[in-house]
N, C-alpha and C positions, 0 to 999 in steps of 0.2 A: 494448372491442373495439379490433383496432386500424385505423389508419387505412391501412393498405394492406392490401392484399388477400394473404395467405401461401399464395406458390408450396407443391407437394407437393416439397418437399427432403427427403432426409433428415438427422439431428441431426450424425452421423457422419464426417470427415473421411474422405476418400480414402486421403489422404497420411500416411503411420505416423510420427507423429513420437514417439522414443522419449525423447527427454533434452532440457534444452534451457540453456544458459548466457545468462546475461544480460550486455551487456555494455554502459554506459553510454557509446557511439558522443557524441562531441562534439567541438569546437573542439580541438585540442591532443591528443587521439587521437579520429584522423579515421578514416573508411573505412580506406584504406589501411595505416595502422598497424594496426588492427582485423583486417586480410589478414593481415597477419604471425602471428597465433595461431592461423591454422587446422589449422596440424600440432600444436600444445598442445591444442589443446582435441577433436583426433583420438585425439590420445595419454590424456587425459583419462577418456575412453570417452562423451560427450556425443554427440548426433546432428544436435543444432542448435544456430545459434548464433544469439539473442531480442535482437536490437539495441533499443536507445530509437530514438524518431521518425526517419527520414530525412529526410523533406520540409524544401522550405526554412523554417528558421524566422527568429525576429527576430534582426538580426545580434548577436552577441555572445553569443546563449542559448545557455546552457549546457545544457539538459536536450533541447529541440526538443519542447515541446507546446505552444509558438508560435507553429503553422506558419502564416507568410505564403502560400505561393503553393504549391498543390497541383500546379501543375504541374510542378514540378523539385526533383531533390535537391538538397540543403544547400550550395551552392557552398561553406560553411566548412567541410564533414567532406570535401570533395575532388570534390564534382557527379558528374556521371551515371557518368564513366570511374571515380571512384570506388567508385560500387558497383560497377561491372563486374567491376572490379579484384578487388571484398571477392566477389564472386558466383564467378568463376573458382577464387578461392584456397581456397572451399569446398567446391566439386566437387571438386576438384581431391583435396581432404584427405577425401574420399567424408562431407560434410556437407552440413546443407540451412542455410534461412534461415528465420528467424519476421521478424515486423516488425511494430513497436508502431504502431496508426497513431489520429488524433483527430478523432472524429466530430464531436464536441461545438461544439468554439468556434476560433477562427482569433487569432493572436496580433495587436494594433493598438495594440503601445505606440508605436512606427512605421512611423504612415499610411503615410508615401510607401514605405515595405518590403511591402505588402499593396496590390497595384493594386485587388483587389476595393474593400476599404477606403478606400483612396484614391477611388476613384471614386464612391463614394457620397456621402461628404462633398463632392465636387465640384459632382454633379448630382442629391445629395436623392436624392426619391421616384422620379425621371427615371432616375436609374441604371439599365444592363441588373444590377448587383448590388444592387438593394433588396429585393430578396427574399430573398437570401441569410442576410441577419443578420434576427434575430426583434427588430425594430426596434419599437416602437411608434409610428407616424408620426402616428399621431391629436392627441397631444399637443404638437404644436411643432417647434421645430426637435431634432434631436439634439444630446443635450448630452454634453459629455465633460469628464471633470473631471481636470484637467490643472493648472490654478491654483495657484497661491501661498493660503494661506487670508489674504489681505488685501482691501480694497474697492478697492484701486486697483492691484491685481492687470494689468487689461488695459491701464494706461498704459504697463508693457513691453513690447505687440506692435509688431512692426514688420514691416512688407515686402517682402522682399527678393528681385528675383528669381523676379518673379510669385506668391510662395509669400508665406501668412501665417505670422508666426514669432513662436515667446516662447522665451525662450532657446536650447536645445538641439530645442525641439517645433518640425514642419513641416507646415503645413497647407493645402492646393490652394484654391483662389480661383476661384468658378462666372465664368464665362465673362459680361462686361458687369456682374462688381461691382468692380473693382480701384482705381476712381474715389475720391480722398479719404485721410483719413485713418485708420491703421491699425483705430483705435476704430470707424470710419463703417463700413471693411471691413470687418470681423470682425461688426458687426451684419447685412450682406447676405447673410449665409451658409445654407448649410442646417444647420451645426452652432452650438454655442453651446461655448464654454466658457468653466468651470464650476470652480470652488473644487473642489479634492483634498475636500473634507467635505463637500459636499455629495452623490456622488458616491451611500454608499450608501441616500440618502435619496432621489433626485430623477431616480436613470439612468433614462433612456430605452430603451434595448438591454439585453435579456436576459445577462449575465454568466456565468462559467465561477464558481461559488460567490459572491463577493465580490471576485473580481479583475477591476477593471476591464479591466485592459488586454488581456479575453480576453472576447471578444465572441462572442455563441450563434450558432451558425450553423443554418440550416432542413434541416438534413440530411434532414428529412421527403418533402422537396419535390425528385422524382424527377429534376427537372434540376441541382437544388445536391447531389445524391448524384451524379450522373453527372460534374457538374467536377470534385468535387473525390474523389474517388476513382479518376479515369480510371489512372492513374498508375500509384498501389498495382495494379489490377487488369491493367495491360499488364504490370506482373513477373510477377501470376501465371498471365497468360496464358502468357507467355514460359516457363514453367516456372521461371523465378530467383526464385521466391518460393514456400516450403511455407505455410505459416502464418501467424495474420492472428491481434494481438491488439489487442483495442478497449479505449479508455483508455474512462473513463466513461460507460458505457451509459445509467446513471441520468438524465445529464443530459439528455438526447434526449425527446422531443415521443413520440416511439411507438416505444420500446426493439425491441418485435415485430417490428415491420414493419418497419424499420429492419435487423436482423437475417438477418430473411425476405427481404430485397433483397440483402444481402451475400453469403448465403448459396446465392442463385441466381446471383451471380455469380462468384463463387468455390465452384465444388462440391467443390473438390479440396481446396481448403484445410481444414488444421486450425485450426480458430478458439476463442481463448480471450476472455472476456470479464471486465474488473474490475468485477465485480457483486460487493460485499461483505454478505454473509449474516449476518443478528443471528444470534446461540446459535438454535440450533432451524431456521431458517428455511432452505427447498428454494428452490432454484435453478431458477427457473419452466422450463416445457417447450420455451425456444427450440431453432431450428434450429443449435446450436454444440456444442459438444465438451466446454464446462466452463468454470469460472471460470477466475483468475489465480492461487487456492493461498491466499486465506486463510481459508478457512475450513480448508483441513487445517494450515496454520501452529498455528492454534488449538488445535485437538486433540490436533498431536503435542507442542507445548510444554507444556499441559497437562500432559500426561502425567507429569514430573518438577517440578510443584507439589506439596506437602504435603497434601492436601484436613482431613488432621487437623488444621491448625493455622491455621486459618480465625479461627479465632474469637481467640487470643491474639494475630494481626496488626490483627485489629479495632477488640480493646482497646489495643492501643498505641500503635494510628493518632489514636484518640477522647482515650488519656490525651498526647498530644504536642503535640498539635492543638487540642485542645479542640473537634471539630470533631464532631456526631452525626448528620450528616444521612446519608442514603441513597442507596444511588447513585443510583435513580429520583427522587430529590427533585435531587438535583444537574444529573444531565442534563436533567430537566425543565426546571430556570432555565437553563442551560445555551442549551436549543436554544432556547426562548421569546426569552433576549436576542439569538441569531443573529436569529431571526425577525424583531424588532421593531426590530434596529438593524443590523447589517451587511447584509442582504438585506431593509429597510425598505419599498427602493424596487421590488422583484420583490413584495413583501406587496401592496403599494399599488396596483400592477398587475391583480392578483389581486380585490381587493376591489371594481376599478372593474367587472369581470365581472358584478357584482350589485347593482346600479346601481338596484334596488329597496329594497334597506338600506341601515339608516343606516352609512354607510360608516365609523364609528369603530367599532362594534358588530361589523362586515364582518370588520373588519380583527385585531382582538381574539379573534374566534370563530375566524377560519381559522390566526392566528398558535399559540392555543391547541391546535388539531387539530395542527398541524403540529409542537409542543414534545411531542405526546404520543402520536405516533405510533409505533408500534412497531420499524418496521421503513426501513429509507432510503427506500423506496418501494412503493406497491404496484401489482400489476400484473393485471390481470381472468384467470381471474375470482376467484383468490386474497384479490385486492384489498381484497375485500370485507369480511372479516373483519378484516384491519387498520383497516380504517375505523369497522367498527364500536366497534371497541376502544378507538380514536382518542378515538371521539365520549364512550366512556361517561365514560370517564378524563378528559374537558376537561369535564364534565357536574359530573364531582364535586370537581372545582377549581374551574369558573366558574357555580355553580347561577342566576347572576345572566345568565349569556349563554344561558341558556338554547333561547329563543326563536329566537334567532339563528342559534343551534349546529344546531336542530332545519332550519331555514331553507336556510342551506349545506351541510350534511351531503345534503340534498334533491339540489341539483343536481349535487353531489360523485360521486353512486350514479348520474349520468343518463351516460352514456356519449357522447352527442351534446351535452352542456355543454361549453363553452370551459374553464368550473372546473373541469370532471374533465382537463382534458388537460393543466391546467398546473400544479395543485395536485401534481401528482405530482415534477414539477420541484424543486418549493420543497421538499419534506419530504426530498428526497436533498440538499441544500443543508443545511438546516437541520442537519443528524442531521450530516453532516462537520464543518460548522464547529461545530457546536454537542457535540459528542461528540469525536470524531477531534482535533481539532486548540484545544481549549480544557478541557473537563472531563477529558481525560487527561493535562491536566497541573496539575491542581487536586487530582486523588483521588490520596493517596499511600499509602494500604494498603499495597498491594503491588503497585510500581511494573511490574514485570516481566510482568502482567496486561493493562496497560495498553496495548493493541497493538492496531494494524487487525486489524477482523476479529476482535477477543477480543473477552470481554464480563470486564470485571474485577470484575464479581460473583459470576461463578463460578469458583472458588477450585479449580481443578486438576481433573484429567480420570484417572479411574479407569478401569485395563484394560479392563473392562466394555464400560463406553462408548466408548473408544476402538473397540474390535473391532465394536460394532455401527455407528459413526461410516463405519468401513475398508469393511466386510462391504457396505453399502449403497452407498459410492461404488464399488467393485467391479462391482455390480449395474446403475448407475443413470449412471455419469459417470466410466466407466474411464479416459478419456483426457483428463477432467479437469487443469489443473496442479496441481504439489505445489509449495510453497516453505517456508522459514523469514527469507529477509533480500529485503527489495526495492529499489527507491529510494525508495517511501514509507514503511518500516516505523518505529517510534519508535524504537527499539533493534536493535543488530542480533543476529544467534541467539546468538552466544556469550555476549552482555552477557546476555540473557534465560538463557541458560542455568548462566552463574552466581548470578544475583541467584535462580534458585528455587532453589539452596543455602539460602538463609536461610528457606524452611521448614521447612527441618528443625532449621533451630538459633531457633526463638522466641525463647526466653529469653537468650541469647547476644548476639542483635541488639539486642533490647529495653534490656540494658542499654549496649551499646556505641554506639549512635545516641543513647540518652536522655544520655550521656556527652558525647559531641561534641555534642551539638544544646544543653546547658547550660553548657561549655566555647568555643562559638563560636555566639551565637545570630544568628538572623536574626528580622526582627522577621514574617517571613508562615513560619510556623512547619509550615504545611502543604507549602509548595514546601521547605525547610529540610530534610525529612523525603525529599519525593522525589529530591532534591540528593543526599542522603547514599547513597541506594540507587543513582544512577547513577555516582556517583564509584566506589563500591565494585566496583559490578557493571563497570567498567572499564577502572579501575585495575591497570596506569600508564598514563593518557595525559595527551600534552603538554598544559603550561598552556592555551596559546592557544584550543585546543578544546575543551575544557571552558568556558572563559571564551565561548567562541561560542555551545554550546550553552545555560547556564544564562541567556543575554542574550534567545535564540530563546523557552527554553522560559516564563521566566516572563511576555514578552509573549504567550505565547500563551497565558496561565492568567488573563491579562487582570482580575488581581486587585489588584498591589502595582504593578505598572506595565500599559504595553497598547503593540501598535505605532501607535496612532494622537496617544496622550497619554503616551511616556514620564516616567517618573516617575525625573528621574536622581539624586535622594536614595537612593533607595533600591536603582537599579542602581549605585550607587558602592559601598553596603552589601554589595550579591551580590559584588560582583566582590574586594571586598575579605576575603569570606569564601574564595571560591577561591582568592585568593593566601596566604591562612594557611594553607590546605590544602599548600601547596607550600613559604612559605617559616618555617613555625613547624616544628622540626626535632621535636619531641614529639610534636606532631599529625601530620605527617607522616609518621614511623614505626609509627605505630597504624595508620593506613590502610593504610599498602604491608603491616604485619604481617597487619591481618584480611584483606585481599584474597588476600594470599600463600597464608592458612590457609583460605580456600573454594575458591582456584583449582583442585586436584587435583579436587574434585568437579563441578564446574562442568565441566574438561574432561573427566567420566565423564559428566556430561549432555551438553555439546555430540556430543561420538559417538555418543549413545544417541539424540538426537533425529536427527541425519544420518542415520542407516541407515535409520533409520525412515522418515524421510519420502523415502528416495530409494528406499525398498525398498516400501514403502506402494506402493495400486491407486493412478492415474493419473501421471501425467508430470512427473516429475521435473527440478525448474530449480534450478542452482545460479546465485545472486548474485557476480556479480564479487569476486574475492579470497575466499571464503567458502569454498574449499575446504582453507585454513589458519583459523589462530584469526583472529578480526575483533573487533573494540573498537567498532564504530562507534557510532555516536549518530545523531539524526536528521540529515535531509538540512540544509545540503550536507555534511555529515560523511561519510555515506556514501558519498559520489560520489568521495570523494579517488582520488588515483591507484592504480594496483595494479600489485607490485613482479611483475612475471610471469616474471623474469627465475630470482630465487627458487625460483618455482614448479618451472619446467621444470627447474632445477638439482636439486630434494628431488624428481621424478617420475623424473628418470631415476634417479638411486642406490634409490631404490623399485623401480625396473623392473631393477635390477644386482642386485637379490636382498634389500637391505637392509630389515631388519622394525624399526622404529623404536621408543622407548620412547614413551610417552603421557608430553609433554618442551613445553618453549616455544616449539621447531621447529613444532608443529603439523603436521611431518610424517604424525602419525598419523592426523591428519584427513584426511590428504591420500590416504593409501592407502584410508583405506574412503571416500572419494570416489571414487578413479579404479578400484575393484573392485568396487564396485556398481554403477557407469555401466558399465564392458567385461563384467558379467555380464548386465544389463539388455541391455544392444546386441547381447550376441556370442550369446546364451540367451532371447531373448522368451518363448519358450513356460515357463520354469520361473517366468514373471512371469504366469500367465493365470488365476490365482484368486487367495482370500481363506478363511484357514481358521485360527481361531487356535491356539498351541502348547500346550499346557498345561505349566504345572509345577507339581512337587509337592515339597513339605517346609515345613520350618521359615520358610523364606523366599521362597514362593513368589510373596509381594505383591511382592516387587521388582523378577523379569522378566517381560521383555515380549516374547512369542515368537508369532510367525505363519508360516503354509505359505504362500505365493503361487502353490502350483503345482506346487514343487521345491523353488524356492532359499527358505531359511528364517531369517528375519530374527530376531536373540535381543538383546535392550538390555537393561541395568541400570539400575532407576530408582530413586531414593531410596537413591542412594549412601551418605551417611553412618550414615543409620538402619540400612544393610544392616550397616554395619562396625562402632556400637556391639552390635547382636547379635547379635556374633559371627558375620557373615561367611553364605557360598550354605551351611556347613553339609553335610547328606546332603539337601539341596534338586536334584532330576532336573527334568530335560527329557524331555516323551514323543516320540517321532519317529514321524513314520510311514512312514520310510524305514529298512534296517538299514544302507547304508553311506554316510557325505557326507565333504566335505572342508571345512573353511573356510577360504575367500576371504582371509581377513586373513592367519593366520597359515601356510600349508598343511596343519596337522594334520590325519589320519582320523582319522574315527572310526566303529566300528561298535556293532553293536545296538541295541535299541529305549528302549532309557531312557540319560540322559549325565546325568554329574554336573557339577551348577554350573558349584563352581570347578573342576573340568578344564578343560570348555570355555571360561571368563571368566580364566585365569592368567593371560595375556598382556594382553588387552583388555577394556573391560568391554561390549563388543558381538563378535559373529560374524554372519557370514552363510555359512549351511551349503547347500552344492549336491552333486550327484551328483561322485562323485570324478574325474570327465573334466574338471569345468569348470576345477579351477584353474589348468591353461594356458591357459587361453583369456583368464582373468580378468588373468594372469599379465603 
C-alpha cells in the first residue's frame, strides 16, 4: 500500500503534448542559447521542447541532476530571466516546455552549494533540514567519505575562516566547536569524515545508487515535497510549464504516492516517468501519462535484429570467449556483487531492520533476494509475484539460507514493515548497477542488445510481436514517450542500428572479428569482442573517444580493471589496442572497409526504426542531433555539442523542394524526421489508432507496415537478406484506403494493393497519408 493516501486524479494529462525534442540545456549552451532554436525546432514539426534539469545544481554540472537548491534556476544556464527568455521564445515559436525534474536525491558534492545540506552538517539532528535527507541518525555522527584512503588522511584539515577544510572540500563548524585544533574540530562535529573506501561500506545516508555525492532525499514527506517542488509547480501554475518528467521514480520510499501528490498538483500536466520495464513487465497503474520510451526503444530496435541467427552469435561469443555461462547466471553475480559491495552499506541498513536475525544470515538472505529479483522493483499489489519468484530462485541457490530466506521474505510481504518499504529501494539499485551499467559491458554476444530497457537475451523482435507490443500501448498508454537515443542510452540508434547488420551477415563477422581479435589480441577477450562491435558499429570516430569510451567501459565491466582499483597494465594494453586500430594502416583499412560495407544497411535500418518509432502509438521524442546520422557512444559522448547550424541549413534545402539520396549528409534522416513530426502536428487525427498493414509475397517478412488511423507507416527490415533474395519481388502492401500520397517522396498512389519496390525505389521507409496532407507535411 502506499503511504499516502491517492487523490481520485485521473492518469491522463490535460495538456496534448504531441512531439517532444530533448535538449541537453547546460553550462556553455545555456537557456538562452537554447531560445535561439525555437524557430528550428518549429520548423522541425516537434510540439515540445524536453530540456534536462533546470534547478540549481552543483556548480560546474554538466548534466544538472545535482540540484543544490529547489528554489531557483541554474544561475550557470542564465537564472530565472533565463527561462523567461527560453519560455517566451517558445510561445512565441507556437511550442510548449517539458522539464526533467529529481525527485530522488539533492547533489552534496559541495556542502556550502546546497544550504539544505550545509545546514545539516552544521546542526545535526537540530537542523529545520534533518528530515530532508533519509539519514540514519541512530548510528552516530554522519559520515561522508571524502578522504584520501590513508590513516593520516585528517592531518591535512585545516580552518580557515570559520569553515572546516581538506583541500578543495568545505565544511560548516556547529556553533561553540571551533576551539582547538583542526583534528579536535573536525571530532566535535555532527559529521565524520571518512576514507573515499570506506564510503560503500559504512554511509550513513541513503545514496542516489552508489554515488555518494547524491544524497536521498524524503520526498515521501509532504513538507520536503512541497520545498522542493514549489518552484517546478509555480511554472506550471503559470502556465510556462506543459509537462513534467521524473528522473527515477524507483528510487523514492512510495513511487504511488509520490506520484498521487504530483499529480494533484499538477492536473494539467503531461507527465512521463523513467520507470525502466524488464521484457514482459506492465507499467503499474499510476496516475501519469507513461514512461520515458524505453521500453518501445526496445521493440522497435528489435525489430531489425536477425532472431534466426541467435544461436550462431552464441556460438562465437562461447568460441572467442571461452565464456558459457548465461545471462541469468551472469546478472545474477552481477547484481549479488552490487549488493554485497557497492551498495554494502544501504544491505547493512536493511538487515539492521531485523534485529531478530543473525544479522550475517540477514544480510546474505536479502542481498540474495535482491540478485534474484526479477524486475527493478516491485510495486503492490503486482509486487507480490516478483517476490515470490525472488524467494524461490534464492531458495535454489542458497538451500542453506533457507530458514532465513523463509524469515525475511515474512516481513518483505507485511506492508506495514520498514523491510517492505526499503527492500524495494535496494533491488532498483541493485538491478542498475548490477545489470545496466556492469553486466552490459561483460556480455558481448551481441553488443547492440545490450541497451536500457533491452533484455539481451532476447535476440530480436518479430512483426508479430511488435504489433501486439504497438496494438496494446495504443490501448493502454497512448501518450506514453517513444524514443531510440537518450543521455542515458549505451549506444546511440544509428550505432544500434548498424551493428544489427551483423545479424544478418553470421558467418561474415565470425570470421572477421575471430581475424582481428587473433591479429591484435587483448588479454579479457570478452570486452576484446564487445570493442570490435562498437568500433565497427561506429566507425569513423575520432581517436580520442573511442579511447574515452573503452577506459569508461571496461571499468565498468569491472573485470580486467574497475574505477575504484584501476588496473593500469592492463589499461595501457586497451589503449594501445585502440591506437593500432588507427595507427597500423592494414588494420585500419579492414575496419573503415567492413564498416563502409554494413553502413548502406544500417542506414536502411536507422530510417526503418525512426519512422517507426515516431510514427508508433505514443509521443514521440527526438534526442539532440539525432535527427541526422549520430555515432555516439555512452555518456559523456553523447552529450557533445550539436552542429544545429548544419541542421537548419539541410532543413531549409528539404523545405526548397530538395528529396535527398540515402548519402552521409543524413539529410535523409532528416526529412522523414521533419515529415513525420509536421504530419503528427499538422494531422493528429490520422495518428488516433493502431491497425497493422499486411503484405503479401515472396518477401513479405521484411516489411513492417501499420494504419495509425490514416497516415500509414511501411519500414524495411532485414535489408541485406531482403537484397540476397532477390529484392520486394511481386511482394504488395494491402491498403485500406484507394488513394495516399507519401510524405517522403510526394508520389500518389492509387488502389488497394502497391507494389514493394514501387513504393521502397526511392527509400526504404514511406509514410502514406490522404493526398491533402503532403502540403501540410511539406
Amino acid at each position: 500500500m502506499s503511504d499516502t493516501p491517492q487523490p481520485d486524479v485521473t492518469a491522463a494529462a490535460t495538456t496534448r503534448v504531441g512531439s517532444t525534442y530533448r535538449v541537453q540545456i547546460r553550462p556553455g549552451f545555456d537557456l538562452g542559447t537554447t531560445a535561439g532554436l525555437a524557430d528550428y525546432l518549429a520548423d522541425l514539426g516537434v510540439t515540445h521542447l524536453y530540456s534536462a534539469p533546470l534547478l540549481a545544481a552543483t556548480p560546474g554540472s554538466a548534466h544538472g541532476y545535482d540540484v543544490v537548491d529547489h528554489r531557483a534556476v541554474n544561475p550557470e544556464l542564465g537564472g530565472e530571466a533565463g527561462r523567461q527568455r527560453l519560455v517566451r521564445a517558445l510561445r512565441a515559436a507556437g511550442l510548449g516546455l517539458v522539464v526533467d525534474i529529481v525527485p530522488n536525491h539533492a547533489g552534496v558534492a559541495q556542502p556550502a552549494a546546497n544550504p539544505a545540506w550545509w545546514d545539516v552538517l552544521r546542526r545535526g539532528r537540530d537542523s529545520a533540514y534533518a528530515d530532508w535527507f533519509d539519514i540514519d541518525w541512530d548510528r552516530g555522527r554522519l559520515l561522508l567519505p571524502v578522504l584520501a584512503d590513508s590513516p593520516d588522511a585528517l592531518e591535512d584539515l585545516k580552518v580557515v575562516e570559520g569553515e572546516l577544510r581538506y583541500h578543495e572540500h568545505r565544511f560548516p563548524i556547529a556553533d561553540g566547536t571551533g576551539a582547538g585544533s583542526p583534528r579536535e574540530v573536525h571530532d566535535r562535529q555532527h559529521y565524520e569524515l571518512i576514507s573515499w573506501r570506506r564510503g560503500d561500506a559504512e554511509l550513513t545516508y541513503r545514496r542516489f545508487f552508489a554515488v555518494s555525492d547524491l544524497a536521498g532525499l524524503r520526498v515521501e514527506d509532504p513538507a520536503v515535497f512541497a520545498a522542493t517542488h514549489a518552484e517546478i509547480l509555480r511554472w506550471a501554475d503559470a502556465g510556462e510549464l506543459d509537462g513534467v518528467r521524473v528522473d527515477h521514480p524507483d528510487g523514492l520510499r512510495d513511487p504511488a504516492g509520490y506520484l498521487a501528490r504530483l499529480r494533484a498538483a499538477a492536473p494539467a500536466a503531461w507527465l512521463v516517468v523513467e520507470k525502466i520495464l524488464e521484457y514482459g513487465e506492465e507499467l503499474p497503474a499510476w496516475p501519469v501519462d507513461g514512461t520515458t520510451g524505453y521500453d518501445a526503444l526496445a521493440a522497435v530496435s528489435g525489430l531489425f535484429v536477425d532472431p534466426d541467427t541467435e544461436g550462431d552469435f552464441t556460438a562465437l561469443d562461447a568460441r572467442l570467449t571461452g565464456h558459457h555461462t548465461s545471462w541469468q547466471d551472469l546478472t545474477h553475480d552481477t547484481k549479488l556483487a552490487a549488493a554485497t559491495r557497492l551498495l554494502a552499506a544501504e544491505l547493512s541498513r536493511l538487515a539492521a531492520l531485523v534485529p531478530d536475525l543473525d544479522q550475517q544470515d540477514a544480510r546474505a538472505a536479502l542481498a540474495e533476494l535482491a540478485a534474484c529479483f526479477p524486475v527493478y522493483r516491485g510495486y503492490p499489489p503486482e509486487g507480490a509475484r516478483h517476490l515470490a519468484a525472488a524467494r524461490s530462485e534464492a531458495g535454489r541457490r542458497r538451500p542453506d539460507l533457507t530458514a532465513t530466506l523463509d524469515a525475511v521474505t515474512a516481513r518483505l510481504r507485511d506492508p506495514r514493515h520498514e523491510l517492505a518499504a526499503r527492500f524495494p529501494q535496494l533491488t532498483g539499485a541493485v538491478m542498475a548497477k548490477g545489470v545496466e551499467d556492469t553486466a552490459y559491458y561483460r556480455w558481448s554476444r551481441f553488443v547492440a542488445l545490450n541497451e536500457v530497457g533491452g533484455s539481451p537475451a532476447h535476440f530480436g523482435v518479430p512483426p508479430a510481436e511488435f504489433h501486439r507490443f504497438a496494438a496494446a500501448r495504443q490501448v493502454r498508454w497512448p501518450a506514453s514517450m517513444t524514443t531510440l537515443s537518450t543521455h542515458d542510452t549505451k549506444r546511440g540508434e544509428d550505432v544500434r542500428a548498424r551493428l544489427a547488420v551483423l545479424s544478418e551477415l553470421p558467418g561474415r563477422w565470425a570470421e572477421q572479428v575471430t581475424d582481428w581479435m587473433s591479429r591484435a589480441p587483448l588479454a579479457d577477450r570478452a570486452f576484446a569482442h564487445l570493442l570490435w562491435q562498437t568500433a565497427v558499429g561506429a566507425w569513423p570516430i575520432e581517436r580520442d573517444r573511442l579511447h574515452a569510451y573503452v577506459e569508461k567501459a571496461a571499468r565498468e565491466a569491472s573485470l580486467s580493471t574497475s574505477w575504484a582499483d584501476p588496473d593500469l597494465a592492463f589499461e595501457r594494453q586497451l589503449h594501445a589496442l585502440v591506437d593500432r586500430m588507427y595507427d597500423d594502416p592494414g588494420l585500419h583499412a579492414e575496419i573503415t572497409a567492413f564498416a563502409a560495407g554494413i553502413t548502406p544497411a544500417g542506414w536502411s535500418n536507422s530510417l526503418a526504426q525512426k519512422l517507426v518509432q515516431l510514427a508508433m502509438p505514443g509521443v514521440p521524442d527526438t534526442y539532440q542531433g539525432t535527427e541526422l546520422w549520430e555515432n555516439s557512444l555512452v555518456d559523456p559522448d553523447n552529450r557533445r555539442p550539436v552542429d544545429f547550424a548544419v541542421r537548419r541549413d539541410l532543413l531549409a534545402r528539404l523545405d526548397g523542394g530538395w528529396r535527398p539520396e540515402v548519402a552521409a549528409d543524413g539529410a535523409a534522416k532528416l526529412l522523414v524526421v521533419s515529415r513525420t513530426l509536421r504530419l503528427r502536428r499538422d494531422r493528429p487525427e490520422l495518428f488516433a489508432g493502431y491497425r497493422p498493414v499486411p503484405a503479401r509475397g515472396p518477401a513479405a517478412r521484411h516489411a513492417l507496415a501499420f494504419d495509425r488511423g490514416g497516415a500509414i507507416a511501411v519500414a524495411t527490415r532485414l535489408p541485406l537478406r531482403l537484397n540476397r533474395a532477390g529484392g520486394w519481388r511481386d511482394t504488395t502492401l494491402s491498403l485500406p484506403v484507394h488513394s495516399v500520397a507519401d510524405m517522403f517522396t510526394g508520389r500518389v498512389y492509387s488502389g488497394s494493393e502497391l507494389l514493394m519496390h514501387d513504393l521502397l525505389s526511392t527509400y526504404p521507409v514511406a509514410l502514406l497519408a490522404p493526398t491533402d496532407s503532403v502540403e501540410a507535411a511539406a
